[in-house]
N, C-alpha and C positions, 0 to 999 in steps of 0.2 A: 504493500500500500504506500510506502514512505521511501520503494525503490533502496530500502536501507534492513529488506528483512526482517521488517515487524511484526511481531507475532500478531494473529486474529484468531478473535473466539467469538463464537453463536452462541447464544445464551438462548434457547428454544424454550417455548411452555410460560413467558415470560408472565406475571401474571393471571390473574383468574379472567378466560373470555375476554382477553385485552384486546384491541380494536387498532392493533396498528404494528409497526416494528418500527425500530431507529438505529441510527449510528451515536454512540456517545462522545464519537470524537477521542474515543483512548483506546481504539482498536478494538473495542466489543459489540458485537448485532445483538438487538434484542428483536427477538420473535415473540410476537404472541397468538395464541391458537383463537382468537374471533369470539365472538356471538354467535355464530352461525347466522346471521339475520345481514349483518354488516359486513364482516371481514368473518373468511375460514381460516383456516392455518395459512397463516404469512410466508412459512417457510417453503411454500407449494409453486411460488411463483420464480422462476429462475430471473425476471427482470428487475422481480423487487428486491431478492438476493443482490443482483449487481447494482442497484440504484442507491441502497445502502452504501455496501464497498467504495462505490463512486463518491459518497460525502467525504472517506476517509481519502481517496487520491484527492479531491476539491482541495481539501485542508492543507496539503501537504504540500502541494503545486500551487495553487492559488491566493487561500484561504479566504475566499469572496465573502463578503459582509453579509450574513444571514439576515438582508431587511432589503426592502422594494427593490430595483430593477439588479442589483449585483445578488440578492437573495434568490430572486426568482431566477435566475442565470444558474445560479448554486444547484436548485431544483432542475433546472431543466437538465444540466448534465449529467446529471443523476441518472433521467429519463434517458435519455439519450444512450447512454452509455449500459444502462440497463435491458433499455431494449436492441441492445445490440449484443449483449450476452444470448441473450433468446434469442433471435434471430440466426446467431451463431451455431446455437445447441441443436434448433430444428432445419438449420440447412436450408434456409428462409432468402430470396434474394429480396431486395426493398419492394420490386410490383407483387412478391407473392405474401410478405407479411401483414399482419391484420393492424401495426399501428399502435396498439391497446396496451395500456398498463394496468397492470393488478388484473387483468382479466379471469385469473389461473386462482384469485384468491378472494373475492368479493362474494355477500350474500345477495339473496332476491332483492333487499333493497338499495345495493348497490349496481347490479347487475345493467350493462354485459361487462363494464369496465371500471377504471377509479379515473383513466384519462383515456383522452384520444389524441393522439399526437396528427394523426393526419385531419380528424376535425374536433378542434378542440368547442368544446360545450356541450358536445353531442354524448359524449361516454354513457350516464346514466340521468337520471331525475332530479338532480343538484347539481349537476357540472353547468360551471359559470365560466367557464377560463373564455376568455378572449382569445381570437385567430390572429386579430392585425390591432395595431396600435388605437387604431380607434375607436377599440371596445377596453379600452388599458382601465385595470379599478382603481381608485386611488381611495385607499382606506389605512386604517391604523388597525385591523387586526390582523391577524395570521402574520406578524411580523410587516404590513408593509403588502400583503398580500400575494407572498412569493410561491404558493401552490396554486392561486388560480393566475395568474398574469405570465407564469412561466412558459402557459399553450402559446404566446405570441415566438421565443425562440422552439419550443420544440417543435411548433408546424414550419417553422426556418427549416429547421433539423431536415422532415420529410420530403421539405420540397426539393432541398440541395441532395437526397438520398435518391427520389424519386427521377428527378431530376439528370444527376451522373447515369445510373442505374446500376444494376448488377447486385452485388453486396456490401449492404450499407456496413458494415465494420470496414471494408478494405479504405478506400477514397476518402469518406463522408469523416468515418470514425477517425481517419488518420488528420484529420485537416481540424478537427473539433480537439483530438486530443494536444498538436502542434500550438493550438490554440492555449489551452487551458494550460500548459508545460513553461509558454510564453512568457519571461518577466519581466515581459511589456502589459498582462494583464496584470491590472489592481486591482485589492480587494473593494475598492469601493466603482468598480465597472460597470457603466452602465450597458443599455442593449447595444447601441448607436457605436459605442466603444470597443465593444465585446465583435458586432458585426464586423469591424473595420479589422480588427486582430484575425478573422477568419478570411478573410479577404485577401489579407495580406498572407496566410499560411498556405492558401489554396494557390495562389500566384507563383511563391516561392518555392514548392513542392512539386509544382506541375506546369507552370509556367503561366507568363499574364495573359495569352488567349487561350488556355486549356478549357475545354467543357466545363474544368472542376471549377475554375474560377468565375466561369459566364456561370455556373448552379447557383455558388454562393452566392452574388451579386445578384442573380437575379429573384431569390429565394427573399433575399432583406428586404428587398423591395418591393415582394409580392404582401409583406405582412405589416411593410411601410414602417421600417426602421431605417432610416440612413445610414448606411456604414461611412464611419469616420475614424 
C-alpha cells in the first residue's frame, strides 16, 4: 500500500449488522456483515475490497483533503480503482463491464447498486450524485459532500475508459494512477486541477495526439470541468 511493505489486515464480522466497511488509515479494513435490508456482507464485493485499499494508496501518494472537491476526488479513486480490480478479476473489457459499485453487496433497499459510474444518480432510490458540474451539491454534510459529487470524476473515469476502449486497468488505470503518484497533485486539488494533472499524464505517456489524450480531454469536458 505504502510501496514500503506494509503490512494489511481485514478485520471481517466488524460489528453487529454494520452497514458499511472502511479504511482507518493504519493499514486495517473493516468489514461489516449488513442488515440484510441495506448492505450484505461487505466483504462479497471484490470492488469495495479495492476501493478501501485505494484510500490507503490515496494516503500515501497523495493524501487528498477528505472534504469537497479534493474529498470527492479521494472517493472517486477509490471507485475507480476498485472497479478496476473487478473488472480485472472477471476478465471484463470497459464496453463489456456493468459500471456498478457495491453491486455484489447491497440489500433490496439498496439495490441494483451503491453507484453508477457510467450514470451516476441512477444506481438505486437515493442516488443523488451529479454527472457534470452542473448538478455539483454544495453542502456541509458528508464532509463537503464527497460521496455524492465524486459521480462528476468517476463518469470522467468511464468516458476516458469507454472512450480509449479495451481494458480499463491497462491505459485508463495507468494514466489515473500516473496521476495520483504525481507530486504535482495536492492534497487540497480541486476537479479542474486534478483534470489538468491527467491530461498532462495521458500526453506524457502516450503522446499529445494519442487517443489517450483526445479520451481524457474530451471526457473533462463532457462533464464540464476545465482541465487546468
Amino acid at each position: 500500500m505504502d510501496d514500503q511493505g506494509m503490512p494489511l489486515e481485514g478485520l471481517v464480522h466488524f460489528g453487529t449488522n454494520y452497514d458499511n466497511a472502511f479504511y482507518d488509515g493504519a493499514g486495517h479494513m473493516f468489514f461489516g456483515d449488513g442488515d440484510g435490508k441495506t448492505l450484505t456482507d461487505t466483504t462479497k464485493g471484490t470492488d469495495v475490497v479495492g476501493h478501501e485499499l485505494t484510500h490507503g494508496v490515496t494516503q500515501h501518494e497523495a493524501n487528498l483533503t477528505y472534504s469537497g472537491q479534493s474529498g470527492a476526488l479521494n472517493e472517486s479513486c477509490s471507485d475507480v480503482f476498485g472497479v478496476l480490480v473487478k473488472q480485472y478479476h472477471l476478465g471484463q473489457s470497459a464496453q463489456q463491464a456493468d459500471w456498478l459499485i457495491g453491486a455484489d453487496i447491497v440489500g433490496p433497499l439498496l439495490s441494483p447498486a451503491l453507484r453508477s459510474m457510467k450514470a451516476p444518480g441512477t444506481a438505486n432510490q437515493y442516488d443523488h450524485q451529479p454527472a457534470t458540474m452542473d448538478g455539483y451539491v454544495r453542502t456541509t454534510t458528508d464532509n463537503g459532500g464527497v460521496h455524492t459529487n465524486s459521480g462528476i470524476p468517476n463518469r470522467a473515469f468511464y468516458l476516458v475508459a469507454t472512450g480509449i476502449g479495451g481494458n480499463a486497468w491497462e491505459a485508463p488505470g495507468q494514466i489515473w494512477y500516473d496521476t495520483l503518484a504525481d507530486p504535482r497533485l495536492r492534497p487540497n486539488a480541486t476537479f479542474s486541477s486534478f483534470a489538468g494533472l491527467t491530461l498532462r499524464s495521458a500526453r506524457s505517456r502516450y503522446g499529445t495526439a494519442s487517443k489517450e489524450a483526445n479520451a481524457v480531454s474530451s471526457a473533462w469536458d463532457a462533464v464540464k470541468v476545465r482541465a487546468h
